[in-house]
C-alpha positions as CSV (number, residue, x, y, z in Angstrom):
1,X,112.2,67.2,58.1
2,X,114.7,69.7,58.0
3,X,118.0,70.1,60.2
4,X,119.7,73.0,59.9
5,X,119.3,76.8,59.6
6,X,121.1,76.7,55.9
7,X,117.4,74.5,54.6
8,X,115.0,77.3,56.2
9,X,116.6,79.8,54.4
10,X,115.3,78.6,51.1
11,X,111.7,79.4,52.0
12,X,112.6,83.2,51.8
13,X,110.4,84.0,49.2
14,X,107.2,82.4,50.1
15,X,104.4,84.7,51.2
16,X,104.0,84.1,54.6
17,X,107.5,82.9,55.9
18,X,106.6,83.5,59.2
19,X,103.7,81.7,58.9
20,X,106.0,78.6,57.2
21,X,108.7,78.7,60.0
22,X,106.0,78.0,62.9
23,X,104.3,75.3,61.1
24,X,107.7,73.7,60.5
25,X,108.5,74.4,64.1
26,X,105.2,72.7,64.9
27,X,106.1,69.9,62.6
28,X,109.4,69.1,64.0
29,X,107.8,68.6,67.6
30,X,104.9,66.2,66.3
31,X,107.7,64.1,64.5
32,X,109.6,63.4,67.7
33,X,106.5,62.5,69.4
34,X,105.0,59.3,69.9
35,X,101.7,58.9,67.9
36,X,98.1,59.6,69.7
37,X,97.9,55.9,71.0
38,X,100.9,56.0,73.1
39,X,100.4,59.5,74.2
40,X,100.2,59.7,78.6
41,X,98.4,62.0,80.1
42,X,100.9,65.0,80.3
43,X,102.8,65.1,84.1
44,X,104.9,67.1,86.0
45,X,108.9,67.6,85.5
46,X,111.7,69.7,85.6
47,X,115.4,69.3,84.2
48,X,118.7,70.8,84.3
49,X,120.3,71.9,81.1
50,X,121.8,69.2,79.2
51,X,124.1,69.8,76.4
52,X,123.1,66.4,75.1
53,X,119.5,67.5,74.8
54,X,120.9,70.9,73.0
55,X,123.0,69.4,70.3
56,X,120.4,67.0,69.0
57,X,118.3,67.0,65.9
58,X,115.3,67.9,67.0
59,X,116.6,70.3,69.6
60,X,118.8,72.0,66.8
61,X,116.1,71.8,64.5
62,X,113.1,73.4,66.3
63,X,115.7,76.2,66.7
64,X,116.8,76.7,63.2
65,X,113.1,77.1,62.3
66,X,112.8,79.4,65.6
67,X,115.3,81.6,64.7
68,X,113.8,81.8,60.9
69,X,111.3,83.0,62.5
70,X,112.4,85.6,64.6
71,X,115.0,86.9,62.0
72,X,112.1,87.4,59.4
73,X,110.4,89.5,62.3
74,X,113.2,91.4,64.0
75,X,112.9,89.6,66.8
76,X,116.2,87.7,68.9
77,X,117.4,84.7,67.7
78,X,119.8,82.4,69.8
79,X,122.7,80.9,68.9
80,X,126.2,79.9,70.4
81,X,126.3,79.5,74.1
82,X,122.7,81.3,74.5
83,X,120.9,79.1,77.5
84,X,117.5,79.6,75.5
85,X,118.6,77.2,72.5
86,X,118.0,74.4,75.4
87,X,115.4,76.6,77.3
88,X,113.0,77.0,74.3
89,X,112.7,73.7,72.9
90,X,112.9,71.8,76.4
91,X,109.7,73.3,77.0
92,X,108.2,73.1,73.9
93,X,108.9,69.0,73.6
94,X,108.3,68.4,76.9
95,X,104.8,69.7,77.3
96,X,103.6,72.7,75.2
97,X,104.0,71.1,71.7
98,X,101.5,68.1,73.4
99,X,98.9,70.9,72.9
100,X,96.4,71.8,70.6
101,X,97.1,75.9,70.4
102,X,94.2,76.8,67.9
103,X,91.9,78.9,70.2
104,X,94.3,78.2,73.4
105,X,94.4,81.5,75.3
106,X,98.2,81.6,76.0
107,X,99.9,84.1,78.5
108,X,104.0,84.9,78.0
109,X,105.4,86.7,81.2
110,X,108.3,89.1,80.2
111,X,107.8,88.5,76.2
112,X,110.6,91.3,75.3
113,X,111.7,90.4,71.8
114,X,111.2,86.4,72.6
115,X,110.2,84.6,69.1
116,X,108.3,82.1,71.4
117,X,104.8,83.9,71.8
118,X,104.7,84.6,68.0
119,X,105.0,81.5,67.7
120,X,102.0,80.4,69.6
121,X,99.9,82.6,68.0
122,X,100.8,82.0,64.2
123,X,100.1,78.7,65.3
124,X,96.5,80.0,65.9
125,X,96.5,80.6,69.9
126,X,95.2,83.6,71.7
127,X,98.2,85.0,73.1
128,X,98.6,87.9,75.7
129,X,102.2,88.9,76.6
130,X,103.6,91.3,79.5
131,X,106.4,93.0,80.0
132,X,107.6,95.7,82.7
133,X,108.7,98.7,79.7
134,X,107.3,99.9,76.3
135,X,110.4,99.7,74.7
136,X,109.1,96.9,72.2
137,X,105.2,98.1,71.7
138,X,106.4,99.5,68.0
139,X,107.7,96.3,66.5
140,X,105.4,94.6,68.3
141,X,102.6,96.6,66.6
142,X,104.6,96.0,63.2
143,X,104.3,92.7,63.6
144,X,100.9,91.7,65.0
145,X,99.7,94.4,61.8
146,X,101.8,92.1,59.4
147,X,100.1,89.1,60.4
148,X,97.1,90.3,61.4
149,X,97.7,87.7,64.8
150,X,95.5,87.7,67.9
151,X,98.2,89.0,70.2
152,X,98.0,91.9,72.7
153,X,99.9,93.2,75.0
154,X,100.1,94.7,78.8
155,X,102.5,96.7,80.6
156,X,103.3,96.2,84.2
157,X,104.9,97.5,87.3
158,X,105.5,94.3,89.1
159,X,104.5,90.6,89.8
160,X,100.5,91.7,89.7
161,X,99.3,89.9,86.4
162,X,96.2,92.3,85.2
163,X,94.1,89.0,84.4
164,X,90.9,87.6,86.0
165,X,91.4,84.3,87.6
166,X,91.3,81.2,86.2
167,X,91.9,82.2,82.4
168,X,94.7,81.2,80.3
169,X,95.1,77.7,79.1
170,X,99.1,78.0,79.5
171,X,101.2,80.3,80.9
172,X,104.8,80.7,80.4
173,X,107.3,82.4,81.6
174,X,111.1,81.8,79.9
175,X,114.1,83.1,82.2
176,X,112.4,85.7,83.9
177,X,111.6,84.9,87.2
178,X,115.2,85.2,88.5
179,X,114.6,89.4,87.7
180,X,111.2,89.1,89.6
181,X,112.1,90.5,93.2
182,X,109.0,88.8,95.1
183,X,109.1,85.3,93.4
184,X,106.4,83.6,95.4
185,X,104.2,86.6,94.6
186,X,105.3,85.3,90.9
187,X,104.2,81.8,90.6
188,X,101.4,82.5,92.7
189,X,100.0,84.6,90.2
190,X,100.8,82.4,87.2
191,X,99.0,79.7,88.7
192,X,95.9,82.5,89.8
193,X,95.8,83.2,85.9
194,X,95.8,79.7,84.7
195,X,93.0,77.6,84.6
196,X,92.2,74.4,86.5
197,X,94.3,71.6,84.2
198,X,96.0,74.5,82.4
199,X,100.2,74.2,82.0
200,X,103.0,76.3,83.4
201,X,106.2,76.2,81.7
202,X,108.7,78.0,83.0
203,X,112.8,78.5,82.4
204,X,114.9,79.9,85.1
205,X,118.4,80.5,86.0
206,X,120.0,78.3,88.8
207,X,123.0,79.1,90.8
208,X,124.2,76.4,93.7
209,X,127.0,78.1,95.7
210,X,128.0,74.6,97.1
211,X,128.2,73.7,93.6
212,X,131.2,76.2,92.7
213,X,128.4,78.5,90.9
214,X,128.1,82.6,90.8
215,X,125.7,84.3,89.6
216,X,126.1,88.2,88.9
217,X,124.6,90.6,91.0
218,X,123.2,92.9,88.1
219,X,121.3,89.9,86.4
220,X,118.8,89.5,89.7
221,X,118.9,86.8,92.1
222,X,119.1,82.9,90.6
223,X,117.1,80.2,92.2
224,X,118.4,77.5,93.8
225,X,116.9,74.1,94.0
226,X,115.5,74.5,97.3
227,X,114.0,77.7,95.7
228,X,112.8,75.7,92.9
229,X,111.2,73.1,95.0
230,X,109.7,76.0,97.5
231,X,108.1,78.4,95.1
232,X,107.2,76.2,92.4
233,X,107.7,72.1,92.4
234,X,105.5,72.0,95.9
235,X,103.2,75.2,95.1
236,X,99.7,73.9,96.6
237,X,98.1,74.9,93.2
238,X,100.7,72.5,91.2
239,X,100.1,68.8,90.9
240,X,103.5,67.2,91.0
241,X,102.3,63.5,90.9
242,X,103.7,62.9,94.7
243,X,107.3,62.9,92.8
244,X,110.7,63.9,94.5
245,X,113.5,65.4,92.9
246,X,116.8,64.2,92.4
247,X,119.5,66.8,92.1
248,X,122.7,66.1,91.2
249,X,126.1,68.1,90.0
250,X,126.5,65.8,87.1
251,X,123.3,66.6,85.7
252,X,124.5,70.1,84.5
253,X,128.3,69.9,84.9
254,X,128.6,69.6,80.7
255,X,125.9,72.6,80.7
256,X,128.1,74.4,83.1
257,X,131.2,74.4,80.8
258,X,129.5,75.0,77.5
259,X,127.7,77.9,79.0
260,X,130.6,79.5,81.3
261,X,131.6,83.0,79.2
262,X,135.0,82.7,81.1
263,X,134.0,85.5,83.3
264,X,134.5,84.1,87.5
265,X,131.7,86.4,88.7
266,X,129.0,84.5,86.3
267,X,129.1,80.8,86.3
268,X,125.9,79.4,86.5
269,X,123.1,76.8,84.8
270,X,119.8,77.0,84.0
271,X,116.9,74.8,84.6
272,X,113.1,74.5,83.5
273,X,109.9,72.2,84.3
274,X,106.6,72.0,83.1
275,X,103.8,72.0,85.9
276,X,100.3,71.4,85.5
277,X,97.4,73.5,87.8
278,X,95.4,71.1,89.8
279,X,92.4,70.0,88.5
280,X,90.4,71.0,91.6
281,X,92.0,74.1,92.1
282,X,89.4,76.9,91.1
283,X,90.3,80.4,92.4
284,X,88.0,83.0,93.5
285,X,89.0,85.7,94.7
């Protein structure tokens, strides 16, 4: 396995480094991952950032093969103190690397320049992304041309996903419900989309005012963990497995520092979870 950005770099002149970085990608998830045998089934959870979780091997790895990615594509890679280098691969090991993506019709809500849905389809999913501006159509058109990917695209004007019900395998939706203005309207619409069984992962930005956080008014409006556990943990179309959440300052105070710019107007965390739609919950509408 590799473990650092320095290794990728000497795949530069294969063919298909794209192609190389997601299968490497892929590669570091399985190898963290306990075999087929002692697999469970996979259930509900949700986490604060953790710098622990950030710093490890197989966190900083996934990333380093990420970012390969994305810098071979022109797409945004994270380093530093970006919130997505725990966002991304908290997601992707804790529900989304369980899956077989060859075929798996995948929807990414506010894709912008994100490396992540590239991934899924290079990895052989169908993927559909949406965003609210056109501003990236033309590299995205570069690169679904260059790899010749089953990708598309559609742009909205708000939280209406243009989907038939009960569609997409997964849905994800990294850091961008906290600029979604109706945020029930949101989630109820990602879990419309998804399919009976199919998974929801989902990165957001938290901000608990009793907790000493602040959270800039032109970013949107974070959750909180009572909006967490309103709009998303106890959605009726969400299986949580009957569990209650335990939220506590030191779960993110690390996170807090490492991610704190310095700036007193915009001191907050992030959090994400991975849901799964109910079984028996068809909609028709």
């Amino acid at each position: 396995m590799w473990t650092s950005a320095e290794s990728c770099y000497q795949f530069r002149e294969t063919v298909n480094y794209s192609l190389h970085s997601a299968l490497q990608a892929a590669a570091v998830a399985r190898s963290v991952m306990p075999g087929a045998a002692d697999r469970r089934p996979l259930t509900a959870k949700a986490a604060l950032g953790s710098v622990s979780e950030l710093r490890s091997v197989a966190y900083r790895s996934f990333m380093a093969h990420l970012n390969a990615l994305a810098e071979d594509n022109k797409l945004n890679a994270y380093h530093d103190n970006w919130s997505k280098v725990w966002e991304y691969p908290w997601i992707w090991f804790n529900g989304l690397c369980d899956l077989d993506l060859h075929d798996r019709k995948i929807l990414d809500i506010g894709s912008g320049e994100s490396p992540m849905p590239w991934l899924f389809a290079l990895l052989g999913a169908e993927v559909m992304m949406v965003e609210t501006g056109r501003e990236n159509v033309s590299l995205w058109s570069r690169i679904q041309q260059r790899h010749q990917l089953k990708i598309g695209w559609r742009i909205v004007s708000d939280e209406e996903l243009p989907f038939a019900d009960n569609t997409f395998d997964a849905v994800t939706s990294f850091s961008v419900i906290e600029h979604q203005p109706d945020k029930a309207a949101a989630v109820s619409q990602a879990a419309r989309v998804l399919k009976p069984g199919g998974v929801f992962g989902v990165s957001f930005d938290l901000c608990q005012q009793e907790w000493g956080m602040r959270y800039p008014d032109i970013l949107g409006k974070a959750l909180c963990v009572e909006d967490f556990e309103e709009f998303l943990w106890r959605h009726p179309a969400f299986d949580n497995g009957g569990q209650t959440l335990d939220w506590k300052i030191e779960q993110c105070a690390d996170f807090l520092q490492w991610h704190w710019s310095g700036d007193s107007d915009s001191k907050y965390v992030v959090g994400a979870a991975i849901l799964r739609k109910r079984a028996d919950h068809w909609v028709v509408t």
